[in-house]
SEMI-369177 format. One line per 4 residues: number of its first residue (from 1); their letters; for each residue x, y, z of N, C-alpha, C, CB. Coordinates in steps of 0.05 Angstrom, whole numbers, plus 32768, in hexadecimal, padded with zeros to 4 digits. Glycine has a CB too. Layout:
% residues N
NUM> a> X/Y/Z/X/Y/Z/X/Y/Z/X/Y/Z | ...
% end
This chain:
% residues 210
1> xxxx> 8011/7FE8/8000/8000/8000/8000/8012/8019/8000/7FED/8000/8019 | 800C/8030/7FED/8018/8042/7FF3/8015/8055/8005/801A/8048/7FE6 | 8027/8060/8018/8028/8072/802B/802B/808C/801B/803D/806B/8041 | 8012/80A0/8019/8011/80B6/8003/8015/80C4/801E/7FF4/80BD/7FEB
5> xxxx> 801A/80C6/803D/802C/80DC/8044/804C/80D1/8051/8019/80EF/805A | 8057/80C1/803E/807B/80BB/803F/8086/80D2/8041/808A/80AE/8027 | 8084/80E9/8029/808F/80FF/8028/8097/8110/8047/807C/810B/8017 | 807C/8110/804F/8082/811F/8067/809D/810F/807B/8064/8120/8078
9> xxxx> 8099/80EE/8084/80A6/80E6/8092/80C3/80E2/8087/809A/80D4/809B | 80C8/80EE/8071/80E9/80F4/806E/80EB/8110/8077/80F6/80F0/804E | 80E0/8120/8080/80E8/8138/8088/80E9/813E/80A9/80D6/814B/807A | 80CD/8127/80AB/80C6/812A/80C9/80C2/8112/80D4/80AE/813A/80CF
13> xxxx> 80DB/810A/80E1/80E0/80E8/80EC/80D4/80E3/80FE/80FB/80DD/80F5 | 80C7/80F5/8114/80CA/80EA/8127/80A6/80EE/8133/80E5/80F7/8137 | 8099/80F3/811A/8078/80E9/811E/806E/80D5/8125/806A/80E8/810D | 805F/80D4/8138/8050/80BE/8145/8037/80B5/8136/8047/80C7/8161
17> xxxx> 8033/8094/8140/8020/8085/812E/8007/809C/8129/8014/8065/813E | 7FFF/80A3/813E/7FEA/80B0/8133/7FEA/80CC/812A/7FD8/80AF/8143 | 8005/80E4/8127/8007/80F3/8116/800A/80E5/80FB/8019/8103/811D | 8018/80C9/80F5/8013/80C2/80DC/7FFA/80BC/80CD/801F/80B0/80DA
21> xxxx> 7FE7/80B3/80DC/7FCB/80AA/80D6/7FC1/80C8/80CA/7FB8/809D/80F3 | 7FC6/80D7/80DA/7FB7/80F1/80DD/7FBB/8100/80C1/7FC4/8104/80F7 | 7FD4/80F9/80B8/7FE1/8110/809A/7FDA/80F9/8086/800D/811B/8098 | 7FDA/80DF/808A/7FCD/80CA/8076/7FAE/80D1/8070/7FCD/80AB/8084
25> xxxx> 7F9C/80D6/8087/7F87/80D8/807D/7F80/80F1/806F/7F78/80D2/808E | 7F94/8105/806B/7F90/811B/805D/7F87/811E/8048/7F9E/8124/805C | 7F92/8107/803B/7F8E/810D/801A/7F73/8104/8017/7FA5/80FC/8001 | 7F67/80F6/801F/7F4C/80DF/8016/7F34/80FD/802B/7F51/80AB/802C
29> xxxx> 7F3F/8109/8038/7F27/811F/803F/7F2D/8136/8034/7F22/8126/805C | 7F3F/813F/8025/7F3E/8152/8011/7F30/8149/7FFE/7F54/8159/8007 | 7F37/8131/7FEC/7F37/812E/7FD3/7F09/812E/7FD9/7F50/810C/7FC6 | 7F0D/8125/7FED/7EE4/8127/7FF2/7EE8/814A/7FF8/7ED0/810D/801A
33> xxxx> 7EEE/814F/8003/7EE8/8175/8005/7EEB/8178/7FF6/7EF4/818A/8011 | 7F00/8178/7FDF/7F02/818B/7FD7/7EF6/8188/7FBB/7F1B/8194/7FDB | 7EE6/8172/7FAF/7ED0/8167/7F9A/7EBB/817E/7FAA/7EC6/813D/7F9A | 7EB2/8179/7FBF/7E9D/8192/7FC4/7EA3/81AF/7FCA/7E8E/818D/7FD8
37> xxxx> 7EB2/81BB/7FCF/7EBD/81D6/7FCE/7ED8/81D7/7FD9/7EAB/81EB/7FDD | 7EE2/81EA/7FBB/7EF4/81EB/7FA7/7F0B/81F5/7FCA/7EEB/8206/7F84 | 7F19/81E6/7FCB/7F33/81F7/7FE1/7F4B/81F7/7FDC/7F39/81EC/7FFC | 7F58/81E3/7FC8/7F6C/81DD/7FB5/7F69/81D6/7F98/7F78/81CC/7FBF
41> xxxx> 7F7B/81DF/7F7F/7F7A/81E4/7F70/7F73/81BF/7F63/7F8F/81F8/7F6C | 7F65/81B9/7F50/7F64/819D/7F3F/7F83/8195/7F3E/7F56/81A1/7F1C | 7F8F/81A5/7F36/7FAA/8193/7F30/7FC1/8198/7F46/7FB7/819A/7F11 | 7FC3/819F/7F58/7FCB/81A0/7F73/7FC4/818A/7F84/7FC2/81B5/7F7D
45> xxxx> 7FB2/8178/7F7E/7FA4/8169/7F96/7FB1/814F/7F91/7F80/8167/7F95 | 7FBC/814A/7F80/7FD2/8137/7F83/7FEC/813A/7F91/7FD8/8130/7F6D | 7FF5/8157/7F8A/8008/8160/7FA2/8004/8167/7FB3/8016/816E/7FA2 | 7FF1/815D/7FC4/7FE2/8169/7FDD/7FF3/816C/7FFA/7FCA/8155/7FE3
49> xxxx> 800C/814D/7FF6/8019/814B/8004/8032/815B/8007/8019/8137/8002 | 803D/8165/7FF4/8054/8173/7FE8/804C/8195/7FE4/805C/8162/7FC8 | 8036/819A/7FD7/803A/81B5/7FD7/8024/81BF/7FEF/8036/81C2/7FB8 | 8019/81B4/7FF7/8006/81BD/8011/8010/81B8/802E/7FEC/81AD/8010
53> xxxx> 800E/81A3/8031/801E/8195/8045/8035/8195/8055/8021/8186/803E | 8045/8190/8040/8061/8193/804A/8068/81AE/8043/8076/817E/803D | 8059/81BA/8038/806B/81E3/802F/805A/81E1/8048/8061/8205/800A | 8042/81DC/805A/8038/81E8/807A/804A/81E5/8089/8022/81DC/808A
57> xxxx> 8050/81D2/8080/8067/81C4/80A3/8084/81D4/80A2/8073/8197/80A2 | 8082/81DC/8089/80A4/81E7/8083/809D/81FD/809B/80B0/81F7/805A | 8096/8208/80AB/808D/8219/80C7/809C/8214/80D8/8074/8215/80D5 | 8094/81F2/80D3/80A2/81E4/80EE/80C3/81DB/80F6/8095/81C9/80EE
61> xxxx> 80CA/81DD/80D4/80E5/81E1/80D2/80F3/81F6/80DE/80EB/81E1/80BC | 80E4/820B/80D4/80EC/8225/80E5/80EC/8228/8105/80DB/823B/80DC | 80D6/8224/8109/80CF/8228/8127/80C1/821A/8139/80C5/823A/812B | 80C5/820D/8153/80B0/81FA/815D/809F/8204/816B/80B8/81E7/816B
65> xxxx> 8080/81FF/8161/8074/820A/8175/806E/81F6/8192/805B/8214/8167 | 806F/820E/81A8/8076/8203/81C3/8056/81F8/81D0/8088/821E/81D9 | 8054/81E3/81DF/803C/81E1/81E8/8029/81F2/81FA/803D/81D0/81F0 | 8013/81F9/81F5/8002/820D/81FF/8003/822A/81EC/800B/8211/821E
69> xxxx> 801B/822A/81D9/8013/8242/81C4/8007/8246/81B5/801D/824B/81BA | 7FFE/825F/81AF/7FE5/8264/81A0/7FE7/8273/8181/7FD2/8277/81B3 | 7FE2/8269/8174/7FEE/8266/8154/7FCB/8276/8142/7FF7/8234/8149 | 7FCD/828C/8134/7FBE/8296/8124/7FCC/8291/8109/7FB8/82B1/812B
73> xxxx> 7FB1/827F/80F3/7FB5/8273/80DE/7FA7/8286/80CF/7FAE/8257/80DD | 7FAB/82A4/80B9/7F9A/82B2/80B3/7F98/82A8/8095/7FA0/82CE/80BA | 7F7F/82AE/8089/7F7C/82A2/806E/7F86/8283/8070/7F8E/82B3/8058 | 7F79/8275/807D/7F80/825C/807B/7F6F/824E/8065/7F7F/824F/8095
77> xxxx> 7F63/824C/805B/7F55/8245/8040/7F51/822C/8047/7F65/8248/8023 | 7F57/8211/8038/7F53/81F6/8040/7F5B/81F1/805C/7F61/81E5/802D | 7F6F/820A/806B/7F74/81F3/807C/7F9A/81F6/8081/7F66/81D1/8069 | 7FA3/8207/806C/7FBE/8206/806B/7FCE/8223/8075/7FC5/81FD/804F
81> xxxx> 7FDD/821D/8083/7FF4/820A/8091/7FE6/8203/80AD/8016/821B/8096 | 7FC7/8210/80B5/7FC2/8205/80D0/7FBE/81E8/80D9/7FAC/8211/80D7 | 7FB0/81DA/80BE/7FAE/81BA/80CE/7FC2/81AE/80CA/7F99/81A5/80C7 | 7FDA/81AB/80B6/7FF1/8196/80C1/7FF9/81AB/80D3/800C/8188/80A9
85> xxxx> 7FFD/81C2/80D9/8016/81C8/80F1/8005/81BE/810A/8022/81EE/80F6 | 7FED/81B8/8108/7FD7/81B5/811B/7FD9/8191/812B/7FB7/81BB/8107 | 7FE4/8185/810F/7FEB/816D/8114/8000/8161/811E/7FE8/8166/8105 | 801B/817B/8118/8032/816D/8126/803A/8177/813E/8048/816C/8117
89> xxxx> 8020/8190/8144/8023/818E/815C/800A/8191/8176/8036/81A0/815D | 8002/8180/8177/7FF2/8181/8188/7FE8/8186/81A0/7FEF/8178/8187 | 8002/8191/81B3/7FF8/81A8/81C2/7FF1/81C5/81C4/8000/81A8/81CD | 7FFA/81CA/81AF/7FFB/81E3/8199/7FDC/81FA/819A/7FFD/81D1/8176
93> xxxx> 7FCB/820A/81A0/7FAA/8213/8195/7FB3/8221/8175/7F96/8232/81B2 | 7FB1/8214/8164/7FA5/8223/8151/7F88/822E/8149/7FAC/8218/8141 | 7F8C/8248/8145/7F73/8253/813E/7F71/825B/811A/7F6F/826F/8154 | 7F66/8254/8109/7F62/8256/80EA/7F4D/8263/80EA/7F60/823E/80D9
97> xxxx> 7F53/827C/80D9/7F3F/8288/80D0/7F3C/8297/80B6/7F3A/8294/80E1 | 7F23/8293/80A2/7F1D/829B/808B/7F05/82AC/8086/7F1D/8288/807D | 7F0A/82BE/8072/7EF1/82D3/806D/7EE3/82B7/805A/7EF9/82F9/8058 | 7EEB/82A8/8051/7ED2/8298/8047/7EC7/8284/8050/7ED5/828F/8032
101> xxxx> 7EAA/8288/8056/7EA3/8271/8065/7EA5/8251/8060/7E8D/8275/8068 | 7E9B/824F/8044/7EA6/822C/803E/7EBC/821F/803D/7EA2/8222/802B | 7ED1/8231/8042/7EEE/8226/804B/7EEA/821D/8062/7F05/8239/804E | 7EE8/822F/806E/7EE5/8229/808D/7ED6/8216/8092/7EDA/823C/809D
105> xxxx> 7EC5/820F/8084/7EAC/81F1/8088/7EBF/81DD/807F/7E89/81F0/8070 | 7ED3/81D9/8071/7EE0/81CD/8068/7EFE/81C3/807F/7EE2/81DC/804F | 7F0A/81DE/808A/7F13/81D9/80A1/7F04/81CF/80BA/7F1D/81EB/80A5 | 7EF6/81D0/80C2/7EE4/81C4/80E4/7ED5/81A8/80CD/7EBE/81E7/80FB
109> xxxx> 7ED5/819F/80C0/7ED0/8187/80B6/7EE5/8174/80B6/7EC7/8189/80A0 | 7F01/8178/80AD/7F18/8174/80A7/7F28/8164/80C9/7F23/8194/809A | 7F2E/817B/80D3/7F2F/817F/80EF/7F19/8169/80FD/7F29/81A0/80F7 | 7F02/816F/80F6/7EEA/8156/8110/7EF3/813A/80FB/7EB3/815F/810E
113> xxxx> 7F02/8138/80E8/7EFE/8120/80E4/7F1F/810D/80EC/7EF1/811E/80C3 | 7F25/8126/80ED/7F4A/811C/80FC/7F4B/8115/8119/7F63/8137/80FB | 7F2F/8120/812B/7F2F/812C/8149/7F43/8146/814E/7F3A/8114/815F | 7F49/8155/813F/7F5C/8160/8148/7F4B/817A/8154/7F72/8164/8133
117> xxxx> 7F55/8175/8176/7F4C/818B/8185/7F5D/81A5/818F/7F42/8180/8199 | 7F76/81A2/8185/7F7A/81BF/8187/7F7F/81D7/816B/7F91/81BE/8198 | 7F69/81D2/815C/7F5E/81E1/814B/7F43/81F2/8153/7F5A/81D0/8136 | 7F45/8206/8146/7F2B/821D/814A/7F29/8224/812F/7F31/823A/815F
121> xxxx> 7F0F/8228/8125/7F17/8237/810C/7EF1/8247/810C/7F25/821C/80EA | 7EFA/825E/80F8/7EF0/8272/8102/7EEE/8284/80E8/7EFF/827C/8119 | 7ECE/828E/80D8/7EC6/8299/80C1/7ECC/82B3/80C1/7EAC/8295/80BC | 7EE4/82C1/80C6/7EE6/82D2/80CB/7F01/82EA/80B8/7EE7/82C9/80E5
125> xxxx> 7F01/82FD/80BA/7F14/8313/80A9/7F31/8311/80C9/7EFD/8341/80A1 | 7F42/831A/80B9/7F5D/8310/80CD/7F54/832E/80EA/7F8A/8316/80B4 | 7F4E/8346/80DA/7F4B/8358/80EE/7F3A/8358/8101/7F49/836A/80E8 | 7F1F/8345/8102/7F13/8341/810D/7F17/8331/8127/7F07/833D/8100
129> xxxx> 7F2B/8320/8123/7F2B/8307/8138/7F3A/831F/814B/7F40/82E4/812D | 7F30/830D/8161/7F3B/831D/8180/7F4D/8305/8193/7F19/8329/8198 | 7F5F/830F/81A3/7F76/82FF/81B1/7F82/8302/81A4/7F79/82E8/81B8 | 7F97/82FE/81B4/7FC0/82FA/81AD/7FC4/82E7/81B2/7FD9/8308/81BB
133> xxxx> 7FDB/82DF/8194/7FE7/82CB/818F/8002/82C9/8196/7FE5/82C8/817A | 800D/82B2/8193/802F/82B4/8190/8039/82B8/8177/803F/829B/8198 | 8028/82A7/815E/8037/82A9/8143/8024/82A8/813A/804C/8296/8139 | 8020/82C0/811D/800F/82BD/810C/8013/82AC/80F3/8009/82D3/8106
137> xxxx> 8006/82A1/80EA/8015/828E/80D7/8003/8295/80B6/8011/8266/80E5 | 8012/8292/8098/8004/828E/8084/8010/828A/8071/7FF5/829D/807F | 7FFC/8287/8057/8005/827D/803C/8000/828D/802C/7FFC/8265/8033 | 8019/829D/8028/800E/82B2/800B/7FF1/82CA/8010/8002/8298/7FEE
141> xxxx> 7FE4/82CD/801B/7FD3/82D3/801D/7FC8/82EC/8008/7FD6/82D4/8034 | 7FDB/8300/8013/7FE0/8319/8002/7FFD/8322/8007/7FCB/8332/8009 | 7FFB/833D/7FFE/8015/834A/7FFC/8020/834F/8023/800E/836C/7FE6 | 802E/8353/802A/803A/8357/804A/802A/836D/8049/805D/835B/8053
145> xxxx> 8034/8385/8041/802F/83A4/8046/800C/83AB/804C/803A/83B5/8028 | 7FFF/8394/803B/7FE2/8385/8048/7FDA/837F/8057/7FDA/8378/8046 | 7FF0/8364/8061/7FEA/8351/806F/7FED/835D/8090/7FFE/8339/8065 | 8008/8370/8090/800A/8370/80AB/7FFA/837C/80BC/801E/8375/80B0
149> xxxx> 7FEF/8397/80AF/7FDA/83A3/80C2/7FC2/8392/80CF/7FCD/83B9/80B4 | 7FB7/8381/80BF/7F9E/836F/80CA/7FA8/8364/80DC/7F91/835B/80B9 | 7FC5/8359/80E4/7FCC/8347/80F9/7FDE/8358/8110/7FDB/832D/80ED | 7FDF/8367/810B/7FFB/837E/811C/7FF6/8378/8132/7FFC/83A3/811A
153> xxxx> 7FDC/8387/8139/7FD5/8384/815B/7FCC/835F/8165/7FB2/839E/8163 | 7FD4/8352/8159/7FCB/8336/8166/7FDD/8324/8179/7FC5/8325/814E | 7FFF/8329/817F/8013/8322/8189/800E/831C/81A9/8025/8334/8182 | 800F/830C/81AF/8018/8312/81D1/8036/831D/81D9/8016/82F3/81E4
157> xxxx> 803B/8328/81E9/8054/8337/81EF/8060/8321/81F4/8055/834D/8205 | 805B/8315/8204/8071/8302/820C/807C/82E1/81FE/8068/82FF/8226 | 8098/82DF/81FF/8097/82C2/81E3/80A3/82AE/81F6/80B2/82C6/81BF | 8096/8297/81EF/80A3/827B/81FC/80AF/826F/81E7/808E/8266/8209
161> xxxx> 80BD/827D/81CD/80C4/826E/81B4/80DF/8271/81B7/80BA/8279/8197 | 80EF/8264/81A8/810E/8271/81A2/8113/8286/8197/811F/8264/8193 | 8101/8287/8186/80FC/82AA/8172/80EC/82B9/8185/80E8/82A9/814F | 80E8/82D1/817C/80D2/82E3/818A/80B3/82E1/817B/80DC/8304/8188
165> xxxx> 809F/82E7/8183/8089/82E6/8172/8088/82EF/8162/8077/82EA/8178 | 8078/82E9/814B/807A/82F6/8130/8061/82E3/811E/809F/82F5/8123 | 806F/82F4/80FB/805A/82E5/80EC/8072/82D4/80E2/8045/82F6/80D4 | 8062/82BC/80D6/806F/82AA/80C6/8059/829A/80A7/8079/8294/80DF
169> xxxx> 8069/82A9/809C/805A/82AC/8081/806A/8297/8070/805B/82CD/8072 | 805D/828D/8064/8066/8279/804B/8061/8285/8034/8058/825E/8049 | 8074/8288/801A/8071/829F/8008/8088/8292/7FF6/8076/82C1/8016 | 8084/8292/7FD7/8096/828C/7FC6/80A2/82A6/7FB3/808B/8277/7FB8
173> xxxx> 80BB/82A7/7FA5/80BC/82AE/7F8E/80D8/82C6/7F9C/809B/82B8/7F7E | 80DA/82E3/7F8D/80E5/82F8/7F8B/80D9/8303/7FA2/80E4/8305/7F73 | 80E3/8307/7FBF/80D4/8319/7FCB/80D8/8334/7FD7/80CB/830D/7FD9 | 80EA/8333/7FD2/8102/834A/7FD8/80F8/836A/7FD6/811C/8346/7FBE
177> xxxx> 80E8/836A/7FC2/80D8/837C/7FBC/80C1/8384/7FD0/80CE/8374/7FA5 | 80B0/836D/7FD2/8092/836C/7FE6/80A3/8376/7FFE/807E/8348/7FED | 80B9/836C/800A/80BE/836F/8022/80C7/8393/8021/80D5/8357/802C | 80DC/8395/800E/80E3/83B3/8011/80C5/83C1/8017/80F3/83C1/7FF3
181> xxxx> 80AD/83C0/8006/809A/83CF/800B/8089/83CD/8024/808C/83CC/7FF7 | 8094/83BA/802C/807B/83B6/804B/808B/83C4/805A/8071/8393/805E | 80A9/83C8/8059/80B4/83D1/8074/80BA/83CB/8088/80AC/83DB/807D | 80B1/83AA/8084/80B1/839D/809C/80CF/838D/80A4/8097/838A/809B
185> xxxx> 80DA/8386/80B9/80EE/8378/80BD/80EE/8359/80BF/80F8/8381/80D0 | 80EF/834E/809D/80E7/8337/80A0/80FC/832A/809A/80D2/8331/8094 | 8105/830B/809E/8116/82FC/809E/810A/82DC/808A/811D/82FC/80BE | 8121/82DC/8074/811E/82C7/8063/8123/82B2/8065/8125/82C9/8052
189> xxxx> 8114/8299/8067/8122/827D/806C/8111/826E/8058/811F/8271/808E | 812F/826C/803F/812B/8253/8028/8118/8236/8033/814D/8247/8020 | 810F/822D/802C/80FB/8216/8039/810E/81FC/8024/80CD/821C/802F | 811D/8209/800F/8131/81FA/7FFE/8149/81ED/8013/813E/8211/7FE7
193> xxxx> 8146/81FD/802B/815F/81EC/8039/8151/81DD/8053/817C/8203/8044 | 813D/81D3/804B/8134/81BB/8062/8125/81A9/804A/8119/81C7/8082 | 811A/81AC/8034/810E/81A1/801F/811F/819D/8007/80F9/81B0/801A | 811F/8186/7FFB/8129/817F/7FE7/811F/8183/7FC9/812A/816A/7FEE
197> xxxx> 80FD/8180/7FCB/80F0/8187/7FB7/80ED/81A0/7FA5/80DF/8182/7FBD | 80F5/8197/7F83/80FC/81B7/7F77/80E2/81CB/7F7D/8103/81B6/7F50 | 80C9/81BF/7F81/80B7/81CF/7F8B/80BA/81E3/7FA1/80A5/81C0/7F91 | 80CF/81DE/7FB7/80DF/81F6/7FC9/80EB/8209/7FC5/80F0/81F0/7FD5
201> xxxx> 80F9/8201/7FA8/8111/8218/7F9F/810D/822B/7FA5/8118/821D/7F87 | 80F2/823B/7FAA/80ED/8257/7FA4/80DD/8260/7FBA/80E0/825C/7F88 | 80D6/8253/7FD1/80C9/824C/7FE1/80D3/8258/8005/80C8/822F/7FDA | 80C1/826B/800F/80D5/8278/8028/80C6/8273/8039/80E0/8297/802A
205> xxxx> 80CC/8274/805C/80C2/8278/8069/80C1/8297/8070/80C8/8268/8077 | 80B3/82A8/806F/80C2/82BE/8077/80B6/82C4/8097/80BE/82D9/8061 | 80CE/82CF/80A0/80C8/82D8/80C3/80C0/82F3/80C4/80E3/82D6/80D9 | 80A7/82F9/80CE/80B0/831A/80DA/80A9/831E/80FA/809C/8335/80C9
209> xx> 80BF/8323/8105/80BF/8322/8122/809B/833C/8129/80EA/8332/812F | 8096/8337/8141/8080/834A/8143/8085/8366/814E/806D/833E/8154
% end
């Protein structure tokens, strides 16, 4: 039988039987989500494991989240990077939240069928949500110079991380540019040097402290 999430366990050895179950059953509850509303692209859903999946967890390469911290997933759309980082770590609260509602029906479906209880997710615009986080987390969403005002005031002051709190954005391509214009002091980490796949080449984590 093939194990369609191997990929991950060459990056991440040291998952337990039931984080493996958990990223196995991924694909077979997308591929039913996402036949009823659209969360990933038709021809992506074979790389479900590789460009969804494992570009979420590339987070975790960067940074561990500590148990009892509280993680804002903004524009999480299907579900990404909040339910695998949700999965490898399970003492973790992630909270996901989207201005569109049938995503979000798509996440708390996803999630109730994994048990995974330290997920929240929530139909909502990023400026709206209330509480502080430790790390805001996303995928491309929009431009920074955008992105950061909706989340600015969301930080808790104080960090139990090795880094300080901040955002942690997943973002590909030339960005050198976006960043000069936001202003912001952000920090680049290739996802090419924990990942092997040419799908990384171009692929960052970027940090911006809060």
């Amino acid at each position: 039988m093939e194990i369609k999430s191997a990929l991950l366990q060459k990056y991440f050895t040291n998952l337990t039987e039931d984080q493996q179950q958990k990223f196995e059953q991924l694909y077979d509850l997308y591929v039913f989500w996402n036949a009823q509303i659209n969360v990933i692209s038709r021809k992506d859903i074979e790389e479900l494991y590789e460009r969804h999946i494992l570009h979420s967890l590339g987070i975790a390469k960067f940074c561990t989240f500590q148990p009892g911290a509280s993680i804002l997933d903004v524009g999480t759309g299907g579900g990404f990077p909040g339910i695998p980082l949700a999965i490898l770590f399970p003492e973790t609260n992630f909270h996901l939240v989207d201005s569109i509602g049938k995503k979000i029906k798509v996440v708390n479906e996803v999630a109730a069928a994994l048990g995974l209880k330290n997920i929240k997710a929530t139909h909502s615009r990023a400026e709206q949500v209330e509480g502080k986080y430790d790390f805001v987390v996303s995928r491309a969403v929009t431009r920074l110079i955008d992105f950061y005002p909706w989340i600015a005031d969301k930080f808790k002051k104080d960090s139990i991380h090795a880094i300080p709190n901040g955002i942690l954005y997943l973002k590909g391509g030339d960005l050198a540019e976006e960043i000069k214009e936001s202003r912001l002091k952000a920090e680049l980490y290739p996802l090419s040097e924990y990942f092997d796949e040419e799908f990384f080449e171009t692929k960052y984590v970027v940090y911006i402290p809060r």
